[in-house]
Backbone as CSV, one residue per row, in Angstrom:
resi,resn,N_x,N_y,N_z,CA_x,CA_y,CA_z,C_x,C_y,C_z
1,UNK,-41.798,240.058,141.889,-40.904,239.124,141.243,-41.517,238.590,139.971
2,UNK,-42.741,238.189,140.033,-43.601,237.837,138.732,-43.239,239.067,137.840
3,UNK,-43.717,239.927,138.307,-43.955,241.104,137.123,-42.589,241.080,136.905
4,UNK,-41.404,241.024,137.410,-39.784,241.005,136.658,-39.693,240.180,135.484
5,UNK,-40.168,239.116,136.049,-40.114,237.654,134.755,-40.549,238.043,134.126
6,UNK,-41.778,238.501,134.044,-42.775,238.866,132.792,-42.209,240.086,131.642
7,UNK,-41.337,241.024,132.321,-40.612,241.971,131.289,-39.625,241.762,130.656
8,UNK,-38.472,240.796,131.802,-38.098,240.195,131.176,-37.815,238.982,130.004
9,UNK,-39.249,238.163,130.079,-39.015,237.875,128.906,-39.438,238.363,127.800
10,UNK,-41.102,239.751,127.720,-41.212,240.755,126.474,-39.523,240.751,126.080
11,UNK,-38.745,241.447,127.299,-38.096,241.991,126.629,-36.927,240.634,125.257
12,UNK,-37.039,239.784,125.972,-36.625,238.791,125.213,-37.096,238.529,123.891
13,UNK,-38.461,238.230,124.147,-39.167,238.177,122.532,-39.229,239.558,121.559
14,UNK,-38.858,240.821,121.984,-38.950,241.752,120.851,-37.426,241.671,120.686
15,UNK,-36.483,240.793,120.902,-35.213,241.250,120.508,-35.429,240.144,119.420
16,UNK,-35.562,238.794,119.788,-36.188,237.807,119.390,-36.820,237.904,117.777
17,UNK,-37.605,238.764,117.809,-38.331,239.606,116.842,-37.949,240.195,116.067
18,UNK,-36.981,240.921,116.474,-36.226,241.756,115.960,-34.962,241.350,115.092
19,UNK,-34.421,240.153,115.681,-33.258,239.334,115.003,-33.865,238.579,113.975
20,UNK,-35.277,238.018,113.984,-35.602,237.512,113.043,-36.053,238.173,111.787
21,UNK,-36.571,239.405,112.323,-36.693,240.914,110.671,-35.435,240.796,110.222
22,UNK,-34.573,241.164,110.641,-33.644,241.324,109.924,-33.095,240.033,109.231
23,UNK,-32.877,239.134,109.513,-32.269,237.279,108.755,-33.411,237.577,107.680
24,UNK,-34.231,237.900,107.557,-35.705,238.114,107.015,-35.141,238.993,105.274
25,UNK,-35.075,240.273,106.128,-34.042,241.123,105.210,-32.999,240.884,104.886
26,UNK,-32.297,240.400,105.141,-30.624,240.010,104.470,-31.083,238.691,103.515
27,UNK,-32.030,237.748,104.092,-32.100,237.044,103.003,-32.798,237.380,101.506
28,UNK,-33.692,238.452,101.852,-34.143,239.150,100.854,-32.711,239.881,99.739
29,UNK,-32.518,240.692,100.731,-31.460,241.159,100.107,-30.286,240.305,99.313
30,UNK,-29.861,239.271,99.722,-29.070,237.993,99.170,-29.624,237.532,97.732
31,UNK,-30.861,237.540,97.784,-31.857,236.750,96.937,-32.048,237.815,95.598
32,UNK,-32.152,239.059,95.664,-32.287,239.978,95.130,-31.069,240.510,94.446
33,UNK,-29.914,239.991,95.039,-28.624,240.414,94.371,-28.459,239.090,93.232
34,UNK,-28.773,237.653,93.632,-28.526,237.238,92.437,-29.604,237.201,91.392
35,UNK,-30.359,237.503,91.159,-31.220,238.153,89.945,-30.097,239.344,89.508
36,UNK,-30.553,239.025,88.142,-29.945,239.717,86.899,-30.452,240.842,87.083
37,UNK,-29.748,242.193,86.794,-30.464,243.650,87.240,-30.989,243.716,85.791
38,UNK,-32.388,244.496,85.616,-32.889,244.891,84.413,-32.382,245.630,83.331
39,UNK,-31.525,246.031,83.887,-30.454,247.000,82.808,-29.463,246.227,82.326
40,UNK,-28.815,245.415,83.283,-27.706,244.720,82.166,-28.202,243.674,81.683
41,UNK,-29.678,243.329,81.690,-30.640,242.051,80.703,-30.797,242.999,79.467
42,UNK,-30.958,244.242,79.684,-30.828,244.857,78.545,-30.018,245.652,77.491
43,UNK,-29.002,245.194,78.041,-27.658,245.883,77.914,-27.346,245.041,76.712
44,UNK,-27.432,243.389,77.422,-27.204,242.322,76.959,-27.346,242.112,75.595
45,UNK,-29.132,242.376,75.860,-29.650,242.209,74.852,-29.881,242.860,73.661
46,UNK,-29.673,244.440,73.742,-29.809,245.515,72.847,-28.044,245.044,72.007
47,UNK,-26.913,244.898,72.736,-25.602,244.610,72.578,-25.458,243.214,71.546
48,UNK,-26.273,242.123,71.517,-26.418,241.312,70.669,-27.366,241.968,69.370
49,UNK,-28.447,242.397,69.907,-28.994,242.904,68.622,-28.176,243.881,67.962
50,UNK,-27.588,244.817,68.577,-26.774,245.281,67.778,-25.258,245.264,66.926
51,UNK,-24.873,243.899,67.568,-23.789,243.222,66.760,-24.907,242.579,65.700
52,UNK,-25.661,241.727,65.651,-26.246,241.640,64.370,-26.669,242.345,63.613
53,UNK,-26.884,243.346,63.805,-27.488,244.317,62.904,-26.292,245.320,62.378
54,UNK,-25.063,245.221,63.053,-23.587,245.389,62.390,-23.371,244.711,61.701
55,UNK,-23.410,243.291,62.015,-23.540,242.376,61.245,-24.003,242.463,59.588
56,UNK,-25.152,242.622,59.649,-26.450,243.153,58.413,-25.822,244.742,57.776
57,UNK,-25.906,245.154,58.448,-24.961,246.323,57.671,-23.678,246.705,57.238
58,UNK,-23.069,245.469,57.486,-21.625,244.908,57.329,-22.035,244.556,55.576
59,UNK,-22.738,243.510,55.855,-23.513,242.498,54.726,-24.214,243.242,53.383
60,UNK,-25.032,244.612,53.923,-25.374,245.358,53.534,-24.191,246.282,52.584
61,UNK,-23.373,246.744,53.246,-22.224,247.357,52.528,-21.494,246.703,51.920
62,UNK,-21.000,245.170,52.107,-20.427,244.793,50.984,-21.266,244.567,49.589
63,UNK,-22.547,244.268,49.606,-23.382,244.148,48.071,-23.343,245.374,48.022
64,UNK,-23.643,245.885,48.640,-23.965,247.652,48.129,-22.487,248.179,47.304
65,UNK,-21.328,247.739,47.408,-20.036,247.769,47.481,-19.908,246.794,45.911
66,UNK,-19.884,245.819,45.802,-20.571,245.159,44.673,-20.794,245.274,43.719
67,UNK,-21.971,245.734,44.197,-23.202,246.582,43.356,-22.804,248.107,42.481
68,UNK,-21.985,248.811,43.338,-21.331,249.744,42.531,-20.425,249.348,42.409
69,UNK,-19.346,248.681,42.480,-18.530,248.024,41.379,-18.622,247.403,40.301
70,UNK,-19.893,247.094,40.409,-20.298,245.976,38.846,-20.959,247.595,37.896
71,UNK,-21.639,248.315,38.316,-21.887,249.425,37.753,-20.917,249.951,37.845
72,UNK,-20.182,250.335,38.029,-19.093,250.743,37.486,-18.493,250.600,35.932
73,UNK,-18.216,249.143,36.467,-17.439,248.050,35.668,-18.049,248.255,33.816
74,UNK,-19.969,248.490,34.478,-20.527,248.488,33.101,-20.592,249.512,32.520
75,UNK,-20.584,250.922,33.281,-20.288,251.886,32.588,-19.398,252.081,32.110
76,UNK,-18.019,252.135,32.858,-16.666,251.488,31.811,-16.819,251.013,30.771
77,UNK,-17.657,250.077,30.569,-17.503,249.174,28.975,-18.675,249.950,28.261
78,UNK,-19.793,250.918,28.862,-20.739,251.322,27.629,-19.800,252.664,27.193
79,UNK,-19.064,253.290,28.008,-17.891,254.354,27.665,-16.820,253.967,26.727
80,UNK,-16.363,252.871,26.843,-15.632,251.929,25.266,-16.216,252.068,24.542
81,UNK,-17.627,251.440,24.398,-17.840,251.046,23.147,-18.838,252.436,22.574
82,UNK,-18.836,253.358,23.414,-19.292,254.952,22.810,-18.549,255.179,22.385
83,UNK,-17.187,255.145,22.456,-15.642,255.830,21.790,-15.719,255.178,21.243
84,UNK,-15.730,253.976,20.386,-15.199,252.481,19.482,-15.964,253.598,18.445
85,UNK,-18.129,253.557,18.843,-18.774,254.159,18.058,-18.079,255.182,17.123
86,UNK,-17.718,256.437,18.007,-17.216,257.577,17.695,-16.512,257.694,16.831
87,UNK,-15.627,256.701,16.984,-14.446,256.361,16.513,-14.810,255.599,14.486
88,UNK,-15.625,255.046,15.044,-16.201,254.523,13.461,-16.817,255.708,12.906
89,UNK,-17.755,256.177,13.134,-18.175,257.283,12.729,-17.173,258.594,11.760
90,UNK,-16.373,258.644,12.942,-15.483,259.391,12.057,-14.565,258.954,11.153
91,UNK,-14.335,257.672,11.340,-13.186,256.993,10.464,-14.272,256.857,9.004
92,UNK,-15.342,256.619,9.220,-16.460,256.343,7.784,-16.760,257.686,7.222
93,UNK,-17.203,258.778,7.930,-17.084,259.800,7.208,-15.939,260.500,6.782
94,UNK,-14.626,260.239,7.189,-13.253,260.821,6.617,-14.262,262.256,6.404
95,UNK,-14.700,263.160,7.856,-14.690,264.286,7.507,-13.853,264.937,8.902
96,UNK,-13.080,265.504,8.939,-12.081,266.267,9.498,-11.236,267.125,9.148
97,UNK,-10.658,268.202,10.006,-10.317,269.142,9.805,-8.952,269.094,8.651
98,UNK,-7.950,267.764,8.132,-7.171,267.859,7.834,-7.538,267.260,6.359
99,UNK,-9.040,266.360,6.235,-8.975,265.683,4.849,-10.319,266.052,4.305
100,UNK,-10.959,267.507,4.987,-12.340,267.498,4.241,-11.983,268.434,3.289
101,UNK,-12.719,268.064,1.850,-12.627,268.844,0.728,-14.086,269.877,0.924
102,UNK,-12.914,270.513,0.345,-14.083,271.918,-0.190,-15.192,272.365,-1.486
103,UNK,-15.810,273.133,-1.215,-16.665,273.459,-2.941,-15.710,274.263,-3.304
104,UNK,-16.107,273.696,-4.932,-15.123,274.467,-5.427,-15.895,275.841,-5.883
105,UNK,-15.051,276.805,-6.077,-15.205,278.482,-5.305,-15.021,279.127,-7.065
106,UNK,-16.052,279.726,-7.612,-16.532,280.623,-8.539,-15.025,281.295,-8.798
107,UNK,-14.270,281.476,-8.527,-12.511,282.398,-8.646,-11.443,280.960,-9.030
108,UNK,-11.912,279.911,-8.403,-11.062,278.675,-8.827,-11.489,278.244,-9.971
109,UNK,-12.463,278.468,-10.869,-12.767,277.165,-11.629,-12.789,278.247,-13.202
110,UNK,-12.287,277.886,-14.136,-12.476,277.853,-15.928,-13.549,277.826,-16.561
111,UNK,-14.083,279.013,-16.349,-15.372,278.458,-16.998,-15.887,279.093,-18.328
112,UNK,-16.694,277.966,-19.482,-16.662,277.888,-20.752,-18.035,277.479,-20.956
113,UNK,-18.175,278.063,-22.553,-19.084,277.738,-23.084,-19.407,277.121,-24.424
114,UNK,-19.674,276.195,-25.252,-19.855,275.763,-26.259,-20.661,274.890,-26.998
115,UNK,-20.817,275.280,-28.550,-21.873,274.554,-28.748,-21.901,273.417,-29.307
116,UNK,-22.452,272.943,-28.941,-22.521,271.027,-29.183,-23.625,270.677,-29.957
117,UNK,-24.674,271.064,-30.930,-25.750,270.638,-31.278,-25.615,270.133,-32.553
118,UNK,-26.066,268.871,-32.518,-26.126,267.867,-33.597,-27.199,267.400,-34.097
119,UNK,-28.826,268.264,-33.134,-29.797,267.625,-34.000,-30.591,268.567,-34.665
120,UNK,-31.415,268.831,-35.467,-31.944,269.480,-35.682,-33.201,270.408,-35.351
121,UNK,-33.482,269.553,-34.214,-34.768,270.245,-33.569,-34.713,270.248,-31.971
122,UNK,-33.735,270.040,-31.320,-33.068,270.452,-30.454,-31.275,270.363,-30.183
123,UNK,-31.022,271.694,-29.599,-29.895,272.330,-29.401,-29.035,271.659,-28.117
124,UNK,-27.795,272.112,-28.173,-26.912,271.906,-26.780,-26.105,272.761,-26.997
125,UNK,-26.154,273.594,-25.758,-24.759,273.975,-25.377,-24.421,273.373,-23.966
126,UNK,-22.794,273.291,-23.950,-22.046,272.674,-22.672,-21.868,273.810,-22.260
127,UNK,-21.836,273.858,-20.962,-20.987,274.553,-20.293,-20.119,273.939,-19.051
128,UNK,-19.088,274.416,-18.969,-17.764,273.543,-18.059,-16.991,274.468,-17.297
129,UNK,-16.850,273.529,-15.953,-16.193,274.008,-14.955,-14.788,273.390,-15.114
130,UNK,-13.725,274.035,-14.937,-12.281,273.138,-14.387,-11.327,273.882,-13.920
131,UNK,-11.233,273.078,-12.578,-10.581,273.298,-11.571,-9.262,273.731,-11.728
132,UNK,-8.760,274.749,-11.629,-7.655,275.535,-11.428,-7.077,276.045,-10.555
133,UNK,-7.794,275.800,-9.073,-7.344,276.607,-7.975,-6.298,275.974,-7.287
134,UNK,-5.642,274.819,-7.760,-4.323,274.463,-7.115,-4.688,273.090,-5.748
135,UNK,-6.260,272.860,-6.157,-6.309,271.915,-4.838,-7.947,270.559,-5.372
136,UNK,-7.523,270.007,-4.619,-9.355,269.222,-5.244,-10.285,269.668,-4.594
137,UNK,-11.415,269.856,-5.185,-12.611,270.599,-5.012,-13.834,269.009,-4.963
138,UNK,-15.092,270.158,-4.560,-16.088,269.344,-4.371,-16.989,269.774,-5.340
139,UNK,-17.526,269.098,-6.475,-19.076,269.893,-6.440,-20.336,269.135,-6.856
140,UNK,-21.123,269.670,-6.805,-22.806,269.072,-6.450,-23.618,269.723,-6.769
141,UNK,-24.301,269.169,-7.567,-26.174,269.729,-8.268,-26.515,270.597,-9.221
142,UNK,-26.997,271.288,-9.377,-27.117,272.149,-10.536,-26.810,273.853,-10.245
143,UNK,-26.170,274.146,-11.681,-25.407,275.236,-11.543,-26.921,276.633,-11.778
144,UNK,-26.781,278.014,-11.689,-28.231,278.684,-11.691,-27.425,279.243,-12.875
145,UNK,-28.544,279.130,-14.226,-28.194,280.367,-15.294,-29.295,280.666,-15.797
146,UNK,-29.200,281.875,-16.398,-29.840,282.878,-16.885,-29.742,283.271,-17.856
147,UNK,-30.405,283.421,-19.251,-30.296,283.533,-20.347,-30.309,285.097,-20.719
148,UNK,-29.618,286.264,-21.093,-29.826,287.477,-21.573,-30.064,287.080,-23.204
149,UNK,-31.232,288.570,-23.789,-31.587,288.300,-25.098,-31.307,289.288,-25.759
150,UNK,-31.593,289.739,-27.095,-30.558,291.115,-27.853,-31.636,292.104,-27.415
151,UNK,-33.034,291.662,-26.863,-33.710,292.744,-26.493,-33.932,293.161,-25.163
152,UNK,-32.834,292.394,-24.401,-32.594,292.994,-22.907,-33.324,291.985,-22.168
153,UNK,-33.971,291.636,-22.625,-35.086,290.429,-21.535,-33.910,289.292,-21.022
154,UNK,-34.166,288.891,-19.630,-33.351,287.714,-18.991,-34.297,286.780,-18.123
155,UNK,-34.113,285.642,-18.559,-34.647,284.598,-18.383,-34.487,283.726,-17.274
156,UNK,-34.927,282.932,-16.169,-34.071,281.816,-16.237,-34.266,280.521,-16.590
157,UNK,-33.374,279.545,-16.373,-33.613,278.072,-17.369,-33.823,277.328,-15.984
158,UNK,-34.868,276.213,-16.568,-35.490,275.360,-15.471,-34.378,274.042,-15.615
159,UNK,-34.799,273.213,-14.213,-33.509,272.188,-14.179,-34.529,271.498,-14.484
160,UNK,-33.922,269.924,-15.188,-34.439,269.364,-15.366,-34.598,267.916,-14.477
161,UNK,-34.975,266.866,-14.652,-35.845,265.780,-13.699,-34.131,264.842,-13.350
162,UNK,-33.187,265.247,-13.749,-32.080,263.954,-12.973,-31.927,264.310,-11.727
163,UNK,-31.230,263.213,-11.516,-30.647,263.431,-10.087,-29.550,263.892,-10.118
164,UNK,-28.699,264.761,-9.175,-27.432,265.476,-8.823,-26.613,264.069,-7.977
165,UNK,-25.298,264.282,-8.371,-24.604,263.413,-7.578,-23.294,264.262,-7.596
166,UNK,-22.554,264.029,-5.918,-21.518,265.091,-5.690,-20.394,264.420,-6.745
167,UNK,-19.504,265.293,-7.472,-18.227,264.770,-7.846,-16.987,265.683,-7.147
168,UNK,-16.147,264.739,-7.295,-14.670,265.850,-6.523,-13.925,265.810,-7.596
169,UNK,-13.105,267.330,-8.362,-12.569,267.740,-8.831,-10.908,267.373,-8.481
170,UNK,-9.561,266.958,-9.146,-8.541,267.550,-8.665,-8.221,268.355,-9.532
171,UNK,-7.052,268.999,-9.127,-6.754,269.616,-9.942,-6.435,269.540,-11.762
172,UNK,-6.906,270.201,-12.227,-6.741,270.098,-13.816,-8.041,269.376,-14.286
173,UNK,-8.896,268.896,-13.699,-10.254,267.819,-14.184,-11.620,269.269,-14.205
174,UNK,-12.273,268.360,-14.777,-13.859,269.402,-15.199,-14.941,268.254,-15.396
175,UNK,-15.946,269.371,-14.430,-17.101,269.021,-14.613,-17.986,269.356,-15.681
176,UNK,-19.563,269.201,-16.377,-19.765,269.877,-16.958,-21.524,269.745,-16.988
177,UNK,-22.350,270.639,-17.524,-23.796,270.520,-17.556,-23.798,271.504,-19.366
178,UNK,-25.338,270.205,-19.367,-25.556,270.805,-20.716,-27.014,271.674,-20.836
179,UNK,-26.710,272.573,-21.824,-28.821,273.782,-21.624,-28.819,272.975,-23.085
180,UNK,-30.030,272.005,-22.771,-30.793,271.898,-24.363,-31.966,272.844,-24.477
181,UNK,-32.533,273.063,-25.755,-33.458,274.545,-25.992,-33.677,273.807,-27.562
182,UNK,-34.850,274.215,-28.172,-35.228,273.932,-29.155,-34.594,275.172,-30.151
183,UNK,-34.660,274.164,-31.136,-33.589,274.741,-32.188,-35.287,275.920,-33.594
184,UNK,-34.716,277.011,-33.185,-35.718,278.147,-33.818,-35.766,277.140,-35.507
185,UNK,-36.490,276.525,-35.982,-37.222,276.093,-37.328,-38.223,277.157,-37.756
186,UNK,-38.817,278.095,-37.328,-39.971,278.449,-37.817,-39.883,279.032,-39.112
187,UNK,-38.464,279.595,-39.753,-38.554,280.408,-40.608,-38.272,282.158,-40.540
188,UNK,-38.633,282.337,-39.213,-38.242,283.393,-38.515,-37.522,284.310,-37.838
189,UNK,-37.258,285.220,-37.372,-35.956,285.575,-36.566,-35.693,285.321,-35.377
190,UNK,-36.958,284.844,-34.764,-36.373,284.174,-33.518,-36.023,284.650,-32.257
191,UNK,-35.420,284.139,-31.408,-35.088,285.549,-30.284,-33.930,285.080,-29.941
192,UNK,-32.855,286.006,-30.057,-31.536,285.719,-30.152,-30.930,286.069,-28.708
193,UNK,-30.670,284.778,-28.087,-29.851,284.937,-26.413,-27.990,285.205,-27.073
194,UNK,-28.203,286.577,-25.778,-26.528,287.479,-26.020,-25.738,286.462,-25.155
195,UNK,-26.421,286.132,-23.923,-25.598,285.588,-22.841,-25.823,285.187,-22.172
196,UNK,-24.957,283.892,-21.097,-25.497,283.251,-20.454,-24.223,283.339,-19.023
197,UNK,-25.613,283.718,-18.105,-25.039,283.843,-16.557,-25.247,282.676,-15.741
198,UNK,-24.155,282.088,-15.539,-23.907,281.193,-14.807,-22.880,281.293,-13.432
199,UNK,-23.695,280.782,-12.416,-23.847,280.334,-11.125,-23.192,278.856,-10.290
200,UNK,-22.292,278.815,-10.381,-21.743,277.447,-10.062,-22.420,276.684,-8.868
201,UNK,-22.907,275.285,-8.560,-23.350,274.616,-7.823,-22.839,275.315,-6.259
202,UNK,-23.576,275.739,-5.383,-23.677,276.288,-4.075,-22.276,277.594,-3.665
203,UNK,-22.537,278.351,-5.182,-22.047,279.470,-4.840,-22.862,280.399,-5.012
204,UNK,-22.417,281.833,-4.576,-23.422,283.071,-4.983,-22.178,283.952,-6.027
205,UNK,-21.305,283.216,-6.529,-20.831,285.045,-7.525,-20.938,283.886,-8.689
206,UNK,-21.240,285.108,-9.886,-21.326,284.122,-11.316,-20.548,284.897,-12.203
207,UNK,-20.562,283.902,-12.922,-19.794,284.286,-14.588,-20.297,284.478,-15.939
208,UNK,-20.236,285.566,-16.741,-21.202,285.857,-17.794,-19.894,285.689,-19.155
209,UNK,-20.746,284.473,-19.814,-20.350,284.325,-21.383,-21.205,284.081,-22.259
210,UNK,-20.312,284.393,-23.653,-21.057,284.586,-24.618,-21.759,283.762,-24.689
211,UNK,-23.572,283.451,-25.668,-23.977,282.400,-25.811,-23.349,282.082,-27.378
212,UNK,-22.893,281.031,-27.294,-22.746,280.071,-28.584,-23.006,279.565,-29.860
213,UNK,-24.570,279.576,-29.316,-25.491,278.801,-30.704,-26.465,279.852,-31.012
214,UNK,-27.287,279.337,-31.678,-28.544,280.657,-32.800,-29.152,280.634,-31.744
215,UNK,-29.974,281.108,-32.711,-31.656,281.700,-32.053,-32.834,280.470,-31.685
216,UNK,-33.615,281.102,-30.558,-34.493,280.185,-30.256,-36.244,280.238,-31.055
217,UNK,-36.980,279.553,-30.994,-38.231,279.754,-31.401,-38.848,280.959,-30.384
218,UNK,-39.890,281.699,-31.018,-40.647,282.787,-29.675,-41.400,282.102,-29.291
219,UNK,-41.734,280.745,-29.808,-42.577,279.830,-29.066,-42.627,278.061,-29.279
220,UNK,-42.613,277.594,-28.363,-41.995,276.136,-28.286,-43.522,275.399,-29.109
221,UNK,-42.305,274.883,-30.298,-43.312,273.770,-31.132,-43.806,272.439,-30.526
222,UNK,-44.485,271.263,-31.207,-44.856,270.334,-30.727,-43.544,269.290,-31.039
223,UNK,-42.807,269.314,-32.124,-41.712,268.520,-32.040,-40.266,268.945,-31.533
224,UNK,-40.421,271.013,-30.906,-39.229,271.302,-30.541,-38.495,270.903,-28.989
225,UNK,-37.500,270.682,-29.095,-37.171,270.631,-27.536,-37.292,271.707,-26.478
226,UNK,-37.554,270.965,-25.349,-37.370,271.667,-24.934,-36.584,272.914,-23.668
227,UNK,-35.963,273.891,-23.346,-35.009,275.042,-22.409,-34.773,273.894,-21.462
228,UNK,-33.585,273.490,-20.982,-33.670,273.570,-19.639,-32.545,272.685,-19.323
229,UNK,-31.083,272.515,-18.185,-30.315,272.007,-18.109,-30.074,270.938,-17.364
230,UNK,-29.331,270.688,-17.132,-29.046,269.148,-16.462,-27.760,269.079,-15.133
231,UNK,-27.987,268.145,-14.499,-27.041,268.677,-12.999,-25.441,268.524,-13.906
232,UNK,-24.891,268.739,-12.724,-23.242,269.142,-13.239,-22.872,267.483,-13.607
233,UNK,-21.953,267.150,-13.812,-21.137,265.870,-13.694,-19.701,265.775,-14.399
234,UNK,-18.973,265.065,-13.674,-17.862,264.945,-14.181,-17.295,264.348,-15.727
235,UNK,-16.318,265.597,-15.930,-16.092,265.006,-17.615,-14.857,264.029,-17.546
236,UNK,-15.366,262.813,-18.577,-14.992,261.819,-18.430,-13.301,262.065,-19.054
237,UNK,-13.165,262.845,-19.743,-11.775,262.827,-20.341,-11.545,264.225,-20.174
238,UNK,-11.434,264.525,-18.616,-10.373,265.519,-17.992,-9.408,265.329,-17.954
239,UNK,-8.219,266.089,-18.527,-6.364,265.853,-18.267,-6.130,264.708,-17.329
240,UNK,-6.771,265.093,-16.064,-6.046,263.938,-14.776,-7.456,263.169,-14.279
241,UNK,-8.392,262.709,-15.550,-9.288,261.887,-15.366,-8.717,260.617,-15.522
């Protein structure tokens, strides 16, 4: 009968035991459910950082947004005022396809020779361009000539120290350049120029006329003048000067 009691109550205390593991575990388990699980603390938290940082790149794209709009804005206005430039440029040079004048062209122009000398110890002859080709012309600097002599020898004449300045021709007006050369005094015969080839300012075909005046010295004195011509320029009492 003892030994009954005695199993019976083991058996009491391991149930005993047993009911209390478990209240043990469930309260664990209870306790453990309300803690925050590690994943949605981080869910949380990655989910805020990354609305701010939408945020920031929100923030980010509108200056950036801005920022090329204001560049924009300024290239727009340095693109005006490159055209405004352009625009002056060409309006100051009036050079374009509908109002730029031309040189005037060795087949357009009248050309003459004569003698003008009034001093005695140096000579002039003129020679003159005028425009005939039906339009206004351009011309500029010195014309190229060449002196032929009765003994075949050809020369050419040096320019002398002015300055060239462009003139524009219209129609019916003339330019003109003068060859001074010392006037032959010696007593002698001199060397007699047949003709003079002339070259109009920035063309290549020329025109050969008679020369005009006497003979030159075979050698330049101390009071003679001396060979050599002068740039073109406009004559002051051309028809439509």
């Amino acid at each position: 009968m003892l030994h009954t009691r005695k199993a019976v109550a083991a058996a009491i205390g391991l149930v005993a035991a047993l009911s209390l593991t478990a209240c043990n575990g469930d309260d664990n388990n209870a306790s453990g459910s309300t803690q925050p699980s590690p994943t949605a603390s981080a869910d949380k938290a990655g989910g805020t950082s990354g609305a701010d940082q939408a945020d920031q790149s929100a923030g980010t794209g509108t200056g950036g947004s801005g920022q090329g709009a204001d560049t924009g804005t300024g290239g727009a206005d340095q693109g005006t005022g490159g055209s405004d430039q352009s625009a002056d440029t060409g309006t100051g040079t009036g050079d374009n396809s509908d109002g730029k004048v031309g040189i005037c062209r060795t087949d357009e122009l009248e050309v003459a020779a004569a003698d003008n000398t009034t001093d005695k110890t140096e000579g002039v002859v003129t020679v003159s361009f005028k425009n005939s080709g039906g339009s206004t012309c351009r011309i500029s600097g010195f014309a190229g000539v060449d002196l032929k002599t009765s003994l075949g020898d050809t020369f050419s004449v040096d320019r002398n120290g002015e300055q060239a300045l462009p003139q524009i021709l219209k129609e019916g007006e003339t330019a003109a350049f003068n060859i001074t050369f010392p006037v032959n005094n010696s007593g002698g015969s001199g060397v007699q120029p047949t003709d003079i080839v002339v070259t109009p300012p920035n063309e290549t075909k020329h025109v050969t006329l008679k020369w005009p005046a006497g003979t030159l010295p075979v050698t330049d004195g101390e009071d003679s003048g001396k060979l050599e011509i002068s740039p073109v320029g406009k004559v002051s009492d051309s028809p439509a000067g």
